[in-house]
N, C-alpha and C positions, 0 to 999 in steps of 0.2 A: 756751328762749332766744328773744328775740325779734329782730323784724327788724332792729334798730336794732343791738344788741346782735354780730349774727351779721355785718355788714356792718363794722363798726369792729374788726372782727378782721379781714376782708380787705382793707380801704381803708389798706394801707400799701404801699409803693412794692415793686412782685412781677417785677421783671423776670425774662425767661429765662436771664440768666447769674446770677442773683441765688441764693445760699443762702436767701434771706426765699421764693423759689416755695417750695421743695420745704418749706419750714416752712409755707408755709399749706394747701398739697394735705394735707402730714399733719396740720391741724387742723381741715379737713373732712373728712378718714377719722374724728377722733377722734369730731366730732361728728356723723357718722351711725353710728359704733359707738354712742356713747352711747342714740341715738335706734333702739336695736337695728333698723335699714336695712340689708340684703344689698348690698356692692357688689365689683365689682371693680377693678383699677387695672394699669392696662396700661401696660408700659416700653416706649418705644422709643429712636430715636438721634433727639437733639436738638441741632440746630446753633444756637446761639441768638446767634453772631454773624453771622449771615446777610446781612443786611441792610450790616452795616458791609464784610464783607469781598469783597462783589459793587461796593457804593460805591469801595473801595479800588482793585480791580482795574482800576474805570473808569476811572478816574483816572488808572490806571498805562498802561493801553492806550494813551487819548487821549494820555497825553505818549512815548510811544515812536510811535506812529503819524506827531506832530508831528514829531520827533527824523529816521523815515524819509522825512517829507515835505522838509525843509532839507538833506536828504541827496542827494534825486532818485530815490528809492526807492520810487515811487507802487506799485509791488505788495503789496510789507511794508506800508506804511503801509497800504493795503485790507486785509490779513488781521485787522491791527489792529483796522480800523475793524469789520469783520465779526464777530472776536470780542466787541466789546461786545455787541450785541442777542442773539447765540448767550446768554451768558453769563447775559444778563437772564430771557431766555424759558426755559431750560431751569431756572433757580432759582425764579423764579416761577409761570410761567405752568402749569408741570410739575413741578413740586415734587423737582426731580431734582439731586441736588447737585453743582457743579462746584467751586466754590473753596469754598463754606461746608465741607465738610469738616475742613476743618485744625484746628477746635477745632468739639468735640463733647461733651455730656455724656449724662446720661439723664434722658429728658423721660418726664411720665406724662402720663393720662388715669383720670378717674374714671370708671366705670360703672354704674350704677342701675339694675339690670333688675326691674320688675312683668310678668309674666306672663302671661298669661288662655289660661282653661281650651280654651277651642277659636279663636283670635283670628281676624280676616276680616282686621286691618291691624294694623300698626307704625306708633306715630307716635315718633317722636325728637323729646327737646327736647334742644337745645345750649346751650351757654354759655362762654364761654374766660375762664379764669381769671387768664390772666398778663397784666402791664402795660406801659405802654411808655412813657420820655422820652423826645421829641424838640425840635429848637430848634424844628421848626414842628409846627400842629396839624395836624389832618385836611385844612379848608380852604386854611389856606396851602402843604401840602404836596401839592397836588392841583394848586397855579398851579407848583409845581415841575418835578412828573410832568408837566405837560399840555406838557411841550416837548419831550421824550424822545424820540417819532415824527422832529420832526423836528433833531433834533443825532442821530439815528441814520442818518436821509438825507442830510443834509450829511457826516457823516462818511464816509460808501458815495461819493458825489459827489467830492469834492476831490481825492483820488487819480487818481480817474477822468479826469477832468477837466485834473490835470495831466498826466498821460500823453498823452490826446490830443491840448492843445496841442503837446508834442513832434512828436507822430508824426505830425499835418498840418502844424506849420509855422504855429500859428497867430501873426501878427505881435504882435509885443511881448511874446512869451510868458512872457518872463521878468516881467516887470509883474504879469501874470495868476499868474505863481509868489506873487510877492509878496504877493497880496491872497488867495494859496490858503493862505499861513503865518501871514497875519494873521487869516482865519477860522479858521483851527485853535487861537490863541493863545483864542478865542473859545472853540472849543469844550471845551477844557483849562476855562475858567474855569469855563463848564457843568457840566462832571462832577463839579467841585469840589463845586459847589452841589447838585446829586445825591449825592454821597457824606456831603456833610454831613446833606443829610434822610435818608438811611440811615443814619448812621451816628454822627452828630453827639451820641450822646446819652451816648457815652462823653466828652466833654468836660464834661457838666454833674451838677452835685453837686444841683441839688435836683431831686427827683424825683417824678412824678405817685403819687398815690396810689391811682389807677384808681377811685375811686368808683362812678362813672357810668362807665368804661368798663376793667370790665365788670363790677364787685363787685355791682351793682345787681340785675345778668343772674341771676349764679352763686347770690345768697340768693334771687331769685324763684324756682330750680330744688331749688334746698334746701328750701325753704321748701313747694312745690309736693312734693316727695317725702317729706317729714313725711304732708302730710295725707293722700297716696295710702294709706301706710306704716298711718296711725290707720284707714283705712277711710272716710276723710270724701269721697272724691270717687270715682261711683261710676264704675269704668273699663269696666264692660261687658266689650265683646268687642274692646276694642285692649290691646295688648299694649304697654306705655308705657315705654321705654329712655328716660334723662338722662346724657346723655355731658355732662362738665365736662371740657374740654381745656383743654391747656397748647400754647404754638408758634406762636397765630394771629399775634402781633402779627410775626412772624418767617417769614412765609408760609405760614402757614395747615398747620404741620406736625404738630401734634396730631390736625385732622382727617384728611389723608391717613393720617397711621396708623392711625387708626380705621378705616375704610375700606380698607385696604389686608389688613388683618388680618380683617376681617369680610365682605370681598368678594373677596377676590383670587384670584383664580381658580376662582368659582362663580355660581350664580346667586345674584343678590339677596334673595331670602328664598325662605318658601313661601307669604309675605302678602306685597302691596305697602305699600311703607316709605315712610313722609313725613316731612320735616323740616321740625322750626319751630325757627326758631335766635332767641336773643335778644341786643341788641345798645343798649347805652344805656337801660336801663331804668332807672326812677330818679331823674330829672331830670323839670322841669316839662312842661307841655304834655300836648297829648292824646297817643294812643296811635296811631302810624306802621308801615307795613311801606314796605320800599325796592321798587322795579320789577323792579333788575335787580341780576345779579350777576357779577362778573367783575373781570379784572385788565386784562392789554394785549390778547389777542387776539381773544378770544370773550368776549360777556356773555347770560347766559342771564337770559328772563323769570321772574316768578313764577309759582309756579302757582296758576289761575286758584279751585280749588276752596279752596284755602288763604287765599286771602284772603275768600272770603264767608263761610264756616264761621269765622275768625278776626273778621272784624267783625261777624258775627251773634251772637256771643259776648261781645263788648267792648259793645253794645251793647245787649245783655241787665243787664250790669254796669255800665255807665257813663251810656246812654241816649244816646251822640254815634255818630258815624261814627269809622272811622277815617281817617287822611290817609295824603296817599300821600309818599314821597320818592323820590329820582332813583338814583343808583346808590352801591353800596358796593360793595367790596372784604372780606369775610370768607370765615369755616368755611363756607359754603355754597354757595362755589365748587367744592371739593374735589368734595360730593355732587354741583353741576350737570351737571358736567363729566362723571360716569357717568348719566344721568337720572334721579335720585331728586328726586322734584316737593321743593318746596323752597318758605320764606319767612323772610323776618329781619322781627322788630318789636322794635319799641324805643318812648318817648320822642320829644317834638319837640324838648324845649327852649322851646321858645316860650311865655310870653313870655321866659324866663330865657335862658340861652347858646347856647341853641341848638346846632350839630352843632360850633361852634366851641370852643377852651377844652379841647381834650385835650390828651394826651400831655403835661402839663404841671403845675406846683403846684395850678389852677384847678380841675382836676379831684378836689375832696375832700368832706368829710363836707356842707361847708354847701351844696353843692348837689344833693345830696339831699334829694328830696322821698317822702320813706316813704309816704304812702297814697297815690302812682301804683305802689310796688312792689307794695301790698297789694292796688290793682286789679287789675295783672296778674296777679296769683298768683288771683284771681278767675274774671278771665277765661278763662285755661288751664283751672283747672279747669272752666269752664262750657263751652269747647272742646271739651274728654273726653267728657262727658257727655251733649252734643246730638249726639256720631258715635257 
C-alpha cells in the first residue's frame, strides 16, 4: 500500500468523540497485522470532551461571579474568579481531570516496539492520530488564548477592588461598582469567546479531515515501521518505539498515558529516551522543528542534540537546512515536563497555507504534498542510522 493510498484512509474527519477514531486505530492495527508488524495498543480513560466542558464551566463561573459581584458579594465572586485559572491549569497544564470527567470513553494508543540486541538509546517517534474542528484555526485561536492571562487578572482584580472601595470609603464608590459590573459584562463576553474556541466545534457540521494535521505525521510513522519491519533501515544499536496516540487535540492525553504507564513510578529506562514527535508533515515547504514547547505555565526548549542530528539528516536527503518555528503546544509537552530531551518537526507550509488552514474543511487531501512525506520518512530513516 502506498502513501497516497494509506493517507486517504486517514484523511477523514477522526475526532475523539467520533466512532470514525476508534474505526481508523483498527484500520492501522489491520494494516500492520497485514504487514505482519508486532504492536501493541494501550486503553486508557479518555475525556474527549475536555475542551468544551472546561469552556462551559468558564462561562458558568464568569456569570455567577458577575451575578455575586451586582449582589456586593466580592468574596464569592473572587472564589469564582479563582476557580477559573485552578480549572484551566489543572486540565491542561497537568493533565488532571476536574470537570472533563463527566463524560469519558476508552481512548487507545498504538505501540511499535523494534528492539536491539544490546541498545546504548531509545529514540521514540510520535504521531497523534486524532483530529480536531474548530471555528478558529491554530492562528486565530492563539489571538484568542493570548488574552486568558489577562481576563484571569482582571477577574482576581474586580472583587478585590470592590471590596476595598467599601472598606476605605473610596468616594463615589458606588460609580466604581458600576464600571466593576460593566467589566465583568466584558469578561462574561470573554469566556464566551473562549468557550467557543474550545468548544465550538460541536455546533459545526463540516468537518476537518486532518490531512496535514496529523494523517501526514501518522503514515510517515507507518510508513517508517514497514521499512524498519522489511530490514531496509539499519537500526544498529537504538532501540526504535513508534507510539501513534489518540487525546492530543484534547490536551495532550494519549501522551500522558503513555508515560504514565511506562514511567510512573520508576526510572526512565536503562538507556536514555529521546523523542522526536511529528507535527504537520505533509504539506509544502521545507522541513521545520518548533523551539519550544508548552501550554500556559512553563515552555521547555529543544533539545539541542536533536536538532543537529535531525538537520544533518534532512540534509543528507534534501541538501537544505532545516528552519526553525516559534512555539507549539503538543504530545511533547507531556515528555518535557518529565525531562525526556524532545523535538517536533513538521512541514512549513510555505509557499502553500502555511501553519494556518486547520482544524477546518482546508485541511484535506489537496494539500498534501506526497514527496515531502516521502522525504521525511527518508530522513528518519537516515536519522537512525547516522546514531
Amino acid at each position: 500500500m502506498n502513501i497516497t493510498d494509506i493517507l486517504e484512509k486517514l484523511a477523514i474527519p477522526r475526532p475523539n468523540h467520533s466512532d470514525t477514531l476508534d474505526a481508523v486505530m483498527a484500520s492501522i492495527t489491520q494494516l500492520l497485522s497485514s504487514w505482519d508488524i508486532s504492536f501493541n495498543v494501550q486503553e486508557f480513560t479518555l475525556r474527549p470532551y475536555e475542551h468544551a466542558l472546561v469552556g462551559l464551566f468558564c462561562i458558568l463561573l464568569s456569570i455567577i461571579s458577575f451575578v455575586f459581584i451586582t449582589r456586593k458579594k466580592p468574596i464569592l465572586a473572587l472564589l469564582c474568579a479563582v476557580l477559573i485559572p485552578v480549572i484551566v491549569i489543572l486540565e491542561f497544564e497537568f493533565c488532571i481531570p476536574v470537570v472533563s470527567l463527566i463524560i469519558s470513553k476508552t481512548g487507545q494508543n498504538i505501540i511499535i516496539p523494534f528492539d536491539a540486541v544490546n541498545p546504548v538509546r531509545e529514540i521514540i517517534f510520535m504521531a497523534h492520530v486524532d483530529s480536531k474542528t474548530d471555528f478558529f484555526d491554530h492562528i486565530e485561536r492563539a489571538r484568542v488564548y493570548n488574552w486568558i492571562p489577562v481576563a484571569v487578572i482582571m477577574g482576581l482584580l474586580l472583587p478585590v477592588i470592590m471590596k476595598l472601595s467599601v472598606k476605605i470609603k473610596i468616594f463615589a464608590h458606588e460609580i466604581v461598582n458600576r464600571v466593576i459590573r460593566g467589566l465583568s459584562v466584558l469578561l462574561i463576553l470573554y469566556w464566551c469567546l473562549v468557550g467557543i474556541a474550545f468548544g465550538g466545534f460541536i455546533f459545526l457540521e463540516e468537518e476537518s479531515p486532518g490531512a496535514v494535521d496529523n494523517g501526514g505525521s501518522v503514515t510517515t510513522l507507518l510508513k517508517l515501521s514497514q521499512k524498519i519491519h522489511l530490514g531496509n533501515v539499519n537500526t544498529g544499536d537504538n532501540r526504535i518505539t513508534i507510539v501513534l496516540t489518540t487525546g492530543e487535540e484534547v490536551g495532550l492525553q494519549g501522551a500522558d498515558a503513555y508515560l504514565d504507564k511506562r514511567f510512573n513510578g520508576k526510572d526512565k529506562d536503562d538507556v536514555p529516551v529521546y523523542l522526536v514527535n511529528l507535527e504537520l508533515v505533509g504539506q509544502n515547504g521545507n522541513m521545520v522543528y518548533w523551539e519550544k514547547t508548552g501550554i500556559f505555565l512553563n515552555w521547555y526548549g529543544v533539545n539541542p542534540e536533536l536538532v543537529k542530528r535531525l538537520n544533518r539528516a534532512w540534509k543528507t536527503v534534501s541538501g537544505r537546512e532545516m528552519e526553525r518555528a516559534g512555539k507549539i503546544t503538543d504530545d511533547t509537552q507531556r515528555f518535557a515536563a518529565v525531562d525526556i530531551p524532545f523535538i517536533t518537526v513538521g512541514n512549513s507550509g510555505v509557499p502553500g497555507l502555511g501553519f494556518g488552514g486547520f482544524h477546518c474543511s482546508d485541511d484535506n487531501m489537496d494539500r498534501v504534498n506526497a514527496d515531502n512525506i516521502r522525504l521525511m520518512i527518508k530522513t528518519l530513516s537516515a536519522f537512525i542510522e547516522q546514531w
